[in-house]
C-alpha positions, 0 to 999 in steps of 0.5 A, a space after each residue: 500500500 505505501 508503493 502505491 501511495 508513494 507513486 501517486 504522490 511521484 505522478 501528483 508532483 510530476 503533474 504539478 510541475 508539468 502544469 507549472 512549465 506549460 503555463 510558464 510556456 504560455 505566457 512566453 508564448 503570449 509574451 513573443 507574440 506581442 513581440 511579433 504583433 509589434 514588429 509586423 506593425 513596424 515593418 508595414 509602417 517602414 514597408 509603406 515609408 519605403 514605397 512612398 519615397 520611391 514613388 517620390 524619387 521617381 516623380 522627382 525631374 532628373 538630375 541634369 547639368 546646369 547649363 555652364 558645364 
């Protein structure tokens, strides 16, 4: 009988641990993909900065030479 109370406690602690480490998870999980949200916000604002300056330095006169050279 003491076996099996013995056991139960091993298999009690190890189910507490393992609920521990996948809450723990969880919330770096949580934590990484605020990380990800964040950084996919600032590549789309650089993205649309980015494109907008093409645009502008494709709509600028070209560079020509004064007429004295």
């Amino acid at each position: 009988m003491s076996n099996d109370s013995e056991r139960i406690t091993r298999l009690e602690e190890t189910i507490a641990h393992q609920a521990k480490t996948i809450e723990e998870l969880s919330d770096q999980l949580t934590q990484q993909w605020t990380v990800v949200e964040q950084v996919r916000a600032k590549l789309d604002r650089l993205t649309e900065r980015f494109l907008s300056l093409e645009e502008q330095s494709l709509e600028a006169p070209a560079n020509t030479r004064p007429p004295h050279y």
